[in-house]
N, C-alpha and C positions, 0 to 999 in steps of 0.2 A: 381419561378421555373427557372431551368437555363436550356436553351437549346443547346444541340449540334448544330454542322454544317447540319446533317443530319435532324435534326425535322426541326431548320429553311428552307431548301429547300423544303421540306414537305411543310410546311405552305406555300412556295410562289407559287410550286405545286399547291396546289389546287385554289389557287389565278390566278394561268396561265390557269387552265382547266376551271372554271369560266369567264374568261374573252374570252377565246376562245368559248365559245356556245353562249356568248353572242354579238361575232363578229362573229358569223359564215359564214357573206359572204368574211369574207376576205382569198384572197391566201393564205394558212400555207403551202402548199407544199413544201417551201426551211425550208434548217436545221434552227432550231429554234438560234445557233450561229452567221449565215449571216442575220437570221431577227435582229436580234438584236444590231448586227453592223452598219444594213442599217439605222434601227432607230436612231441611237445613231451619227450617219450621217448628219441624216436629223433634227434632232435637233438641231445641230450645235457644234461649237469648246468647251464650256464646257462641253456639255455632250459627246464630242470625249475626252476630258482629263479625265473623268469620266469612259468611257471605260477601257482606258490605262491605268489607275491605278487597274483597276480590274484586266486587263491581267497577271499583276505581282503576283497577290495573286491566285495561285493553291490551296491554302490549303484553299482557300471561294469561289471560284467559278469551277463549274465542268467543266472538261477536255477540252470537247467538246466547251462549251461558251470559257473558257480563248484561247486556240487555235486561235479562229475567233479573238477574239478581239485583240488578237497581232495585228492582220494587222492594227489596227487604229496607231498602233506606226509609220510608215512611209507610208501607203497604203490606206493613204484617197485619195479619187479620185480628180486627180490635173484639176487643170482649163486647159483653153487652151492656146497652146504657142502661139499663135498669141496674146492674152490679156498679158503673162510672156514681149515678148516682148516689146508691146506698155507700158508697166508698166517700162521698164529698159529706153526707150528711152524719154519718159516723164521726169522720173529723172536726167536724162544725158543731155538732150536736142540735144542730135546726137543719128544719128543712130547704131546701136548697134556693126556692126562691127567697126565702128569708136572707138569703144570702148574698143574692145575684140579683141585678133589675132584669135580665134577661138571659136564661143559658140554653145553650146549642147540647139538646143531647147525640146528635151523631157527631163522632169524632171528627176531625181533620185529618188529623196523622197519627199514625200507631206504627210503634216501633215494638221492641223485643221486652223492654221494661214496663213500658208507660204508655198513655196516648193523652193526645191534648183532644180538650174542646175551646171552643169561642164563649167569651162571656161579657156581661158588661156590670161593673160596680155598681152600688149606688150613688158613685158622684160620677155616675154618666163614662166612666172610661173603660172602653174596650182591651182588655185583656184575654191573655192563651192562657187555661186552665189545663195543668198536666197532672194527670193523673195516675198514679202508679199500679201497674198490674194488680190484682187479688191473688196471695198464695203466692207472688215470684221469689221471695226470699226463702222458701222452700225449696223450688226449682233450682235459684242456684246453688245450695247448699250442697243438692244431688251432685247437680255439673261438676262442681269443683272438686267435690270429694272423688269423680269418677278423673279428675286432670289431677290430681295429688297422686294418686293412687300409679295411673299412667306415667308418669314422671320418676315415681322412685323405681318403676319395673325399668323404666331407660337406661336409669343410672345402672343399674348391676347387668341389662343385657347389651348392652351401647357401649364401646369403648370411652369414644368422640363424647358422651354425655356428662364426666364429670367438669369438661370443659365447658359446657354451655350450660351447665349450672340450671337442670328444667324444674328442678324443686326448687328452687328463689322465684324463676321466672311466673314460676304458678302463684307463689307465694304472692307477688308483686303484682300480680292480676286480679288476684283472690281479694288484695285489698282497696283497687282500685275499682270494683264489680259492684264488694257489698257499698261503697261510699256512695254507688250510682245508686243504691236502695233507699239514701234518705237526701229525701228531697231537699229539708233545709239545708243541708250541704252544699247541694246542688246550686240552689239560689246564692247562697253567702261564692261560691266561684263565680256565680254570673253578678254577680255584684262587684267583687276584686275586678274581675277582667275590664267590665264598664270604668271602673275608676282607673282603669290604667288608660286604658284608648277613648277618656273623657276629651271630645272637641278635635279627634282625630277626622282626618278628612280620607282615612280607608276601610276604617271597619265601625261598625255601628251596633249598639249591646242592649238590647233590653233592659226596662228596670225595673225592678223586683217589686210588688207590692206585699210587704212582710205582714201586715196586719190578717191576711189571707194565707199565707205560706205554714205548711203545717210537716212534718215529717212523712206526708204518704201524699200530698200538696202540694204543690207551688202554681204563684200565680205571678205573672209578669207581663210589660205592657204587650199589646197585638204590633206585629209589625208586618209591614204589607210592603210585599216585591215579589219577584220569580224565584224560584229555584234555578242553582246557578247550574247544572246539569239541562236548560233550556235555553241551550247559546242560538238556539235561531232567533229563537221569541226577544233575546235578549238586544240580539244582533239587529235584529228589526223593531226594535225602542231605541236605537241610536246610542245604545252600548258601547264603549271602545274595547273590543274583547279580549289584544295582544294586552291593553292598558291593564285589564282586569287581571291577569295570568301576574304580569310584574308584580301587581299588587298584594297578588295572595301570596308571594314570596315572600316578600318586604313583610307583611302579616307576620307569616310566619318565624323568620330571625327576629322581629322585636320582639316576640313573647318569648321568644325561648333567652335571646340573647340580654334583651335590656329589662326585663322585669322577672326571668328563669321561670315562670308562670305560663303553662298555653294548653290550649284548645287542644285537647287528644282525641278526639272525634270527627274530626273532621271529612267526613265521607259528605258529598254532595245534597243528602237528604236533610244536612243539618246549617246548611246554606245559603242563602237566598242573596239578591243583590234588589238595591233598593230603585226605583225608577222615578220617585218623586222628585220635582224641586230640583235644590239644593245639593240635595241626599244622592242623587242620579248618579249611579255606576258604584259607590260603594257597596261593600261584604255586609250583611247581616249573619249575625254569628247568633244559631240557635244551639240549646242541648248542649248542656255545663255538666252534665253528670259525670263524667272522667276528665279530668285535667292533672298534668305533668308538672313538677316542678323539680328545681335543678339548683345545687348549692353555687357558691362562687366556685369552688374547686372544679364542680364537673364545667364550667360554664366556659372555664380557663381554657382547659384543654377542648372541649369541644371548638372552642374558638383556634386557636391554633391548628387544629387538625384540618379543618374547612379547608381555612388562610392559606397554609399550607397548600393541602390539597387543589385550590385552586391556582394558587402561582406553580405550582406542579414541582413543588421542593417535595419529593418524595422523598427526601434523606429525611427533613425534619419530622415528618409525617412517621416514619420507623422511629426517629427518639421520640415523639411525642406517645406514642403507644408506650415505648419501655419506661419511661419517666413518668407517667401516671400510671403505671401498674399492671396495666391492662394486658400487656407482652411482658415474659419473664425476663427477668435482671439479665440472665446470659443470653440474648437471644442478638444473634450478629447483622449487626444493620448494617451493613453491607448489602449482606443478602436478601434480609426484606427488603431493603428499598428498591432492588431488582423487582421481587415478589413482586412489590404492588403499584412499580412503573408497566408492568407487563399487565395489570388488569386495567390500568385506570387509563394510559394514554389514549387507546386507541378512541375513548369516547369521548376526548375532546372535541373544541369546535364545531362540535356538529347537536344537529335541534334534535328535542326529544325523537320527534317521529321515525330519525334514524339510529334511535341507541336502542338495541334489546338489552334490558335487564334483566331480565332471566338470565342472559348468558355471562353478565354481568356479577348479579347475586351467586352463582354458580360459582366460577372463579375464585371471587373475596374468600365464599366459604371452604372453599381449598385452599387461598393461602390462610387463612384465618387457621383453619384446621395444622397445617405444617409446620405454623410457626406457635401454637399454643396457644394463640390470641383466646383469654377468657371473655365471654359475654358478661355486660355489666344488667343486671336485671336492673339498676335505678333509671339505663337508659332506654327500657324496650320500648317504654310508652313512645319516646319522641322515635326511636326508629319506623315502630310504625307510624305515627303522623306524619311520618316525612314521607310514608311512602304516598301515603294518601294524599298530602300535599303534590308529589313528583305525579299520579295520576292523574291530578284535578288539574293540573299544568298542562298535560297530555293531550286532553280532553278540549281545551278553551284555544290553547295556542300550540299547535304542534312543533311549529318556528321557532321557541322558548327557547333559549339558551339557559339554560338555568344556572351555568354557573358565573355567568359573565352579569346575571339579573343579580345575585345575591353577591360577589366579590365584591362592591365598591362599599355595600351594606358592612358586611363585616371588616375592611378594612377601616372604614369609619369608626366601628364599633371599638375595634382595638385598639385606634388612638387614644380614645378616651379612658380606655382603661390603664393604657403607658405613655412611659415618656412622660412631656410637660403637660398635657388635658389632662392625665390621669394621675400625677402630683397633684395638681391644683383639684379637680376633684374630691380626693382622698383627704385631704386636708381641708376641706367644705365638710366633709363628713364627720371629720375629728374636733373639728371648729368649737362644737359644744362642750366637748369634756375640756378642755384646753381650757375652758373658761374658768372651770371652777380647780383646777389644775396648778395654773401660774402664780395664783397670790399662794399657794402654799412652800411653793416652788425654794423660798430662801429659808423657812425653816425646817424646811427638809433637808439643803442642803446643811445647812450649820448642826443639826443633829447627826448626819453623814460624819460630820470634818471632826465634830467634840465627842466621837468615839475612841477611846483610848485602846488605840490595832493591839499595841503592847502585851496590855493586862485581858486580849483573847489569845492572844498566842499562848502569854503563860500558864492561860487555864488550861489550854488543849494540850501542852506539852505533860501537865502535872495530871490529866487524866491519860495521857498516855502511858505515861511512866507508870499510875498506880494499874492500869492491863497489865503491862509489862512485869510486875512485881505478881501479879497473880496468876497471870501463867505460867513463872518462874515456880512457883510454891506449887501449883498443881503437876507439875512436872516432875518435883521432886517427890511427891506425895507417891506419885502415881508408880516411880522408880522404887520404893521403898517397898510399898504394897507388892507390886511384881515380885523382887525377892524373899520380901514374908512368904508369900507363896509357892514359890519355888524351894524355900529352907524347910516348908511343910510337907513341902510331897517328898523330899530327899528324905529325910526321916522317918516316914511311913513306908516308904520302901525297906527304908534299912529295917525298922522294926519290923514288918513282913519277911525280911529275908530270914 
């Protein structure tokens, strides 16, 4: 049976009203929103990013809850500046103004790991100083030990669990978590990403000042715009907002498509859009601490699958699953491509605001589930960026068509990769070894041609023949032996009789 968005909150409905009679001493007086944030608080930095992602999908969680949990996107409650402090001067090993011509001890934004303040160098530039939690790398050492732990109890009481693979999945989280714990990391991703969308007229990247950047650190230039979850404010700075939504698309397939590098965070707290100048209406891309990358292999198929998916060749869309792996060798495409024309049609042509995904996600993971489909843990990062992407879409332009925004993108993209753009590419690419390649080219081949094929044949023929001659003799040996054997026991008997 498939269920809407509405029975699923039903069922969790009466799962809330049951657990409330059976807590009934506890305060429920605050909005059930700010309980829920508090909670998701107090469990700690994955279940604040578990929030945040929630925040983004309106069309699965109601009004009220997504509201609250926005605030986990920059509004988790920061430590104290006295601890931000002693945390800069530890790493410095001077005092802070020794370090800064002027620092902001209250925070700006605090998130689940870290929180920034404002600061300014001593050649006068204004820089976000982000500072990493005291103790988090403790915390999540807890967290993950208790989601390791939860994952292999799936696998032996879950049927359905060897197929989603939740101990990779944790694994694959667990390594993308501690990376978000060193800051220099952090920076060297928002450094890569900068040099890819260097002189882009859609996204804009901070730039790292290394000589400041420390493992528990970083410091990068200040950039000043809205948060892009303030589409009135936006709207009324002469914003083009439908523009912005296309944009974050397009974002989105260049990293993952033409550099396999992108932004796995992308929840609206780590967003802003720039209003100055020039600069007006592009992305500000804040928080490099988890970022996705993706080989050519995965970049292949995920490219076809899209393509696919959006020309609505659902046949190819069932090879393309079996042929990378991901669907078992026997599985009848035939029948999947039925499968997953009966989930995907019906949400064509039509704008976000009229597609529920929930009922959607629901579906896939039924046929996913029938036909064996294994989950790739190297892909969960970009699954969920997309969804966060598909929420922030939600959000700005409910109109979005999002698949008619992103087909010409990846249609373009895959020229390039085949056919005559992507010969002539590939061979730009090869261009350099060629170089030193071709002048050897003829004494290679004359060393090929003044091989005498003859005098290898007859070596291999004469070590064939001398096996041949030796397993001939072990043969006999072995026959010989056997009836020595056999002429000893006959005689032992006789002599016994």
């Amino acid at each position: 049976m498939i269920l809407d968005n509405e029975n699923v909150f039903g069922v969790w409905g009466r799962i809330a009203w049951s657990l409330q009679k059976l807590l009934f001493w506890r305060d429920l007086s605050a909005p059930r929103g700010q309980r829920l944030r508090e909670a998701l608080e107090a469990l700690g930095p994955i279940f604040v990013k578990f929030g945040q992602m929630l925040s983004t999908r309106r069309d699965l969680v109601p009004v009220d809850l997504a509201d609250e949990l926005a605030k986990l996107q920059d509004q988790v409650p920061p430590f104290a500046s006295a601890l931000a402090i002693a945390e800069l001067e530890a790493a410095y090993g001077k005092p802070v103004d020794q370090v800064f011509l002027a620092f902001s001890p209250e925070p700006v934004a605090s998130a689940s790991v870290a929180q920034v303040h404002f600061a300014t160098l001593p050649n006068s530039r204004e820089v976000a100083v982000k500072i990493l939690r005291p103790g988090i790398r403790r915390v999540i050492d807890h967290d993950m030990a208790l989601l390791e732990m939860a994952a292999i109890w799936l696998e032996k009481l879950w049927a359905d669990a060897r197929r989603l693979k939740p101990q990779q999945v944790v694994a694959e989280f667990d390594k993308y978590l501690h990376d978000e714990l060193d800051l220099m990391r952090e920076a060297a991703n928002c450094s890569q990403l900068r040099r890819n969308f260097a002189n882009s007229p859609l996204l804009i990247v901070p730039e790292v000042y290394w000589d400041w950047c420390t493992q528990n650190v970083m410091v990068m230039e200040r950039m000043h715009g809205l948060p892009i979850s303030q589409t009135d404010a936006l709207r009324d700075a002469g914003v083009d907002i439908p523009q912005l939504a296309r944009a974050g698309v397009e974002i989105f397939f260049t990293q993952v498509f033409r550099d396999g590098f992108f932004h796995a965070d992308m929840h609206p707290g780590n967003i802003f859009v720039a209003l100055d100048g020039a600069t007006k209406g592009r992305y500000i891309a804040l928080d490099f601490g988890i970022v996705g990358t993706l080989t050519d292999i995965d970049k292949n198929y995920l490219a076809q699958n899209f393509l696919a998916f959006f020309r609505r060749d659902y046949k190819r869309v069932a090879e393309v699953h079996v042929e990378s792996g991901w669907a078992p060798k026997a599985t009848r495409i035939d029948e999947f491509e039925s499968a997953i024309r009966a989930v995907c049609e019906p949400i064509f042509d039509r704008p976000l605001k009229d597609i529920s995904f929930g009922r959607v996600l629901l579906r896939l993971f039924q046929t996913s589930r029938r036909f064996n489909v294994e989950i790739q843990p190297q892909l969960v990062l970009l699954q969920k960026t997309l969804l966060n992407i598909e929420g922030l879409g939600r959000q700005l332009d409910p109109d979005l068509d999002l698949w008619k925004t992103a087909k010409p993108f990846l249609e373009r993209w895959m020229s390039e990769q085949i056919g005559w753009r992507g010969l002539r590419n590939q061979l730009k690419r090869e261009a350099p070894a060629w170089v030193s390649l071709l002048p050897a080219l003829p004494r290679l081949a004359h060393q090929a041609l003044s091989v005498d094929r003859h005098a290898e044949v007859r070596t291999e023929l004469a070590e064939l023949r001398a096996k041949v001659t030796q397993t001939r003799w072990l043969l006999v040996i072995s026959i010989l032996f056997t009836l020595f054997l056999g002429g000893l026991s006959v005689a032992l008997l006789m002599r016994l009789g």
